[in-house]
C-alpha positions in Angstrom: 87.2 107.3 137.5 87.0 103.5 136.3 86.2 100.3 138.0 85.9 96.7 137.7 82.6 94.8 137.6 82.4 91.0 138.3 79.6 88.8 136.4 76.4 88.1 137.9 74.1 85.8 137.5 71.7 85.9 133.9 68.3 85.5 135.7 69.3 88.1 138.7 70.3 90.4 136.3 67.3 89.9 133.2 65.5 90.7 136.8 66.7 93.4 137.6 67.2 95.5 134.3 63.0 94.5 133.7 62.6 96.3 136.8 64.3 99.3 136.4 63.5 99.3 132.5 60.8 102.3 131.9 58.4 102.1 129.3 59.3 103.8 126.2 57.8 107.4 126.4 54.4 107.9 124.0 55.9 108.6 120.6 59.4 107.5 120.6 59.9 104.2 118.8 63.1 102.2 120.0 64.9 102.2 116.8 66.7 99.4 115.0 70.0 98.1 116.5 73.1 99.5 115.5 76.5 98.1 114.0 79.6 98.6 114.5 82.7 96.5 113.5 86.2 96.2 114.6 88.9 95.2 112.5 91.5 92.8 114.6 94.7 94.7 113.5 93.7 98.2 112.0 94.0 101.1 113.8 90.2 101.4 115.5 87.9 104.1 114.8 86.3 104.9 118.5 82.4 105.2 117.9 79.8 107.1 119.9 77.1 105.6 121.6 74.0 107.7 122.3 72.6 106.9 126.0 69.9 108.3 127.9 69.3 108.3 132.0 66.7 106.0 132.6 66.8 103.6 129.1 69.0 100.6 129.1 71.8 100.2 126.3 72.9 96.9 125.5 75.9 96.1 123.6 76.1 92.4 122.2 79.7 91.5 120.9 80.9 88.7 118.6 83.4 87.4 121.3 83.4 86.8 125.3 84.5 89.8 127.3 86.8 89.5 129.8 84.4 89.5 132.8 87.1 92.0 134.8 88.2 93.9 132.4 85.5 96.3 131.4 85.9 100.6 132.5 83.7 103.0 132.1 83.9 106.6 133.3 82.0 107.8 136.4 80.6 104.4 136.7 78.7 105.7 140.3 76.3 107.8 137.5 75.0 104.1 135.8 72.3 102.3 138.3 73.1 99.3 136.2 76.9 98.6 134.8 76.8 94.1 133.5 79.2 92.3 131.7 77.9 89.1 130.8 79.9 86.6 128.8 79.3 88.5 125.6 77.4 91.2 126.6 77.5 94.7 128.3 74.1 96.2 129.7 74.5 100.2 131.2 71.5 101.6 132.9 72.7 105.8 132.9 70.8 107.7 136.4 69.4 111.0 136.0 72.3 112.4 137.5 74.2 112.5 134.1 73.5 115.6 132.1 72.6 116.2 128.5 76.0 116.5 126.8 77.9 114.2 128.4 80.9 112.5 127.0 82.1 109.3 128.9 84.6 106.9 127.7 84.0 103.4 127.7 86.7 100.5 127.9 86.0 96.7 127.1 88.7 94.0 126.8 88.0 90.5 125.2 88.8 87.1 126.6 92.8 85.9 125.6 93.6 85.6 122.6 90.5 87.5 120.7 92.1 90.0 118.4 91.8 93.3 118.7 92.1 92.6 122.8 89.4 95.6 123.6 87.5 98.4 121.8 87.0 101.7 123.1 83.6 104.1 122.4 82.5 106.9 123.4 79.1 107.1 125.6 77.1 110.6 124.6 74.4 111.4 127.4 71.1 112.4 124.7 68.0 113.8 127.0 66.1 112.5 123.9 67.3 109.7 122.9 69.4 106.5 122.9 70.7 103.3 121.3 69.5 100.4 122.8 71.3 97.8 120.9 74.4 97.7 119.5 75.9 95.0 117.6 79.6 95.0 118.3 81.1 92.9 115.2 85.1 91.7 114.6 86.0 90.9 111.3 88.6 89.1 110.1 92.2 90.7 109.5 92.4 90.7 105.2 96.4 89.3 105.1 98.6 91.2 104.9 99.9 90.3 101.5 96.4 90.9 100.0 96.1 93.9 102.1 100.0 95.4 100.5 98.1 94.6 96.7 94.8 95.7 97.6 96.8 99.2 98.8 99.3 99.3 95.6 96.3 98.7 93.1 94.9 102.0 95.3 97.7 104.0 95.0 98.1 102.8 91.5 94.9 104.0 90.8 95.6 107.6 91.9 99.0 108.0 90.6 97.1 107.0 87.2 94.1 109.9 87.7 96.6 112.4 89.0 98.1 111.6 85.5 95.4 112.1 83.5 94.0 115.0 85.3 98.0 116.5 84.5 97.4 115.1 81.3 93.8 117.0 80.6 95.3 120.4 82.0 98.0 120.5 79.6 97.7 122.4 76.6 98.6 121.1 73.2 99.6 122.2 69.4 102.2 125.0 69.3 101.0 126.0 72.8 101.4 122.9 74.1 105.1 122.9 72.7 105.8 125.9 74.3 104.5 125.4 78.1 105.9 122.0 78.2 109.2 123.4 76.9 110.1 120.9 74.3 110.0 123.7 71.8 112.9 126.8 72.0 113.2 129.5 69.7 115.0 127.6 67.2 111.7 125.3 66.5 111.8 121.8 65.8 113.9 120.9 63.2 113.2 117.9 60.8 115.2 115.7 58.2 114.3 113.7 55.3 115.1 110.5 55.4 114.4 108.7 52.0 114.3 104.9 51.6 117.9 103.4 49.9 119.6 106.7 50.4 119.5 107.9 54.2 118.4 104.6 55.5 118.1 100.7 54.9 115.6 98.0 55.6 116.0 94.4 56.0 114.0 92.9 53.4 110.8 90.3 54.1 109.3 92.1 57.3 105.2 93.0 57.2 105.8 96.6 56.7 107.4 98.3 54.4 109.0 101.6 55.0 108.7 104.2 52.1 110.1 107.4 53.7 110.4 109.1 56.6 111.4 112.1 58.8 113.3 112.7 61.6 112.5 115.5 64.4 114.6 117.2 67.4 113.3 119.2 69.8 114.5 119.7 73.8 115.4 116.7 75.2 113.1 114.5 72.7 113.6 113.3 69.3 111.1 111.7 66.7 111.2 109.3 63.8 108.1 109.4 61.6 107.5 106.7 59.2 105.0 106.2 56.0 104.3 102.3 55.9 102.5 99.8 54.1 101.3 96.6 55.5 101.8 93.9 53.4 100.8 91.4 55.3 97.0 89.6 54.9 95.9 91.1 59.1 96.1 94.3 60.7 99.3 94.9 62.5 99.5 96.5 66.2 102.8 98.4 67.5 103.8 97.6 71.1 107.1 98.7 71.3 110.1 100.1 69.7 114.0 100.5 70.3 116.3 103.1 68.5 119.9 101.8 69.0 122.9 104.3 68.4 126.7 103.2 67.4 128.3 102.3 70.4 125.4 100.8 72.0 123.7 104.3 72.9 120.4 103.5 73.8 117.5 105.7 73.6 114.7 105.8 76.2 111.2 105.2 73.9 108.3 107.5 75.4 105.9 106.6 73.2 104.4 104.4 69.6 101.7 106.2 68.3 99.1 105.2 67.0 97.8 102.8 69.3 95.0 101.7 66.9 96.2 98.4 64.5 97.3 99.1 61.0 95.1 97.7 58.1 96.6 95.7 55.2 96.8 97.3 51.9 98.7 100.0 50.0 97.2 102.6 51.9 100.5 104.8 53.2 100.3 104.8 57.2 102.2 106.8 59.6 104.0 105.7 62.4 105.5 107.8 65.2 108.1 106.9 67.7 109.0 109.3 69.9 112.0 108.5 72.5 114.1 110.9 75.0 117.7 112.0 74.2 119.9 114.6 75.7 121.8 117.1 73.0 125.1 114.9 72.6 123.0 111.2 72.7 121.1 111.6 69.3 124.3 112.3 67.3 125.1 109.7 64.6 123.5 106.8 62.8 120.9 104.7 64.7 118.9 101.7 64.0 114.9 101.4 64.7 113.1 98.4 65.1 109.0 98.2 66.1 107.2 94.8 67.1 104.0 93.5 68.2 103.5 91.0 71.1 104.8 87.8 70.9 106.9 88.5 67.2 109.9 89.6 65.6 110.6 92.8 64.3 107.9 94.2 61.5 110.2 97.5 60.7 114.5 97.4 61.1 116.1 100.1 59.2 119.1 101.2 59.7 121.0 104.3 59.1 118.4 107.0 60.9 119.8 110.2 61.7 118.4 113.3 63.2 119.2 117.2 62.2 
């Protein structure tokens, strides 16, 4: 059962709750006031409010109420029921038992977003909350909100990964449970500098040899480099082209880590996706850094 309460005046009701206020009982300290806040579009998370027959609750909220448009269940239990501008006072009687569960209805003045909060009022023989600081926060906008919610889901997608990632086994194992590896192995090719491939001359590193792998569905090109240039050199990406345009998908440049000038021999792995018939043929490879041309384009790759 619900009903309607209309305001009274401050004094007559400060008056009245003093009168019917008891003392707090020897030992029971009247705690600090409670928050809550309500978001002006989210869905709304109903709170409980622990009352007890006898003690007043108050309930302060950052907005007017609409003076009309408060409910609260088996309102004939409550000697006191008050909605004043901003603020609700209940007075529960003795007549409510421990245990209790009553729900509780406010609606703000027009145009206060969200337009009313619901909680739940808990009947406690022991004890109760006796202030209650109702608080609306801003909505976040909606565009900020759509980011904030994609850099979340980002996030997860990312540790699902690397948990995947961290439960995978690796070497020959590795090979096997991820099935890139059948019983015919991986096989490899030579690929020797002037006679299986070409490189255009002038570029930071220089290509000695390399070797070409095929397993299921993936294919590898591993390079020994020099860099002749004076700074280290960084790999971002790569691109193996095949005749007619046949472009492979690049999974991976390893290693991540820049390499150092000198004559030290390097090695370079790019790894890339291809079905049985797409890595058939000649292709060209080409690796950059950020922001410059090609460092490696050779010409003439081929896998076994």
């Amino acid at each position: 059962m619900s009903a309607a309460f209309p305001a009274l005046p401050l004094l007559v009701l400060l008056a009245g709750a003093a009168a019917a206020q008891p003392a707090t009982p020897p030992g029971e300290a009247a705690g600090a006031p409670r928050s809550v806040s309500l978001r002006t579009k989210a869905p709304q998370e109903v709170s409980e409010l622990r009352i007890r027959p006898g003690l007043l609750t108050t309930l302060l909220f950052g907005a007017p109420l609409r003076l009309a448009g408060m409910e609260v269940e088996e309102y004939e239990h409550f000697v006191r029921v008050r909605v004043l501008e901003d603020m609700l006072v209940l007075l529960p009687s003795g007549s409510l038992g421990a245990g209790k569960r009553l729900r509780l209805k406010v609606r703000f003045a027009e145009g206060t977003l969200p337009a009313s909060a619901d909680f739940i009022l808990v009947v406690d023989a022991t004890r109760a909350e006796q202030q209650v600081n109702v608080e609306l926060q801003p909505e976040v906008p909606s565009a900020c909100w759509r980011e904030a919610e994609a850099e979340r889901i980002g996030a997860r997608q990312c540790q699902a990964e690397v948990e995947r990632e961290r439960k995978r086994p690796d070497g020959l194992t590795g090979l096997l449970a991820n099935g890139i590896m059948d019983d015919r192995g991986v096989p490899a090719r030579e690929l020797r500098a002037g006679e299986r491939f070409t490189q255009l001359p002038g570029q930071p590193l220089k290509v000695w040899d390399a070797t070409s792998y095929r397993a299921r569905g993936v294919v590898a090109v591993a390079l020994k480099v020099t860099n002749l240039s004076e700074r280290p050199w960084t790999a971002a990406g790569a691109e193996l082209v095949g005749e007619g345009g046949v472009r492979l998908k690049v999974r991976r440049v390893w290693p991540l880590e820049p390499l150092v000038p000198g004559p030290e021999r390097q090695r370079v792995v790019v790894e890339a996706e291809a079905a049985e018939t797409e890595a058939r043929g000649r292709f060209s490879l080409s690796l950059w850094q950020d922001g410059e041309a090609p460092g490696v384009s050779v010409d003439g790759v081929t896998f076994p």
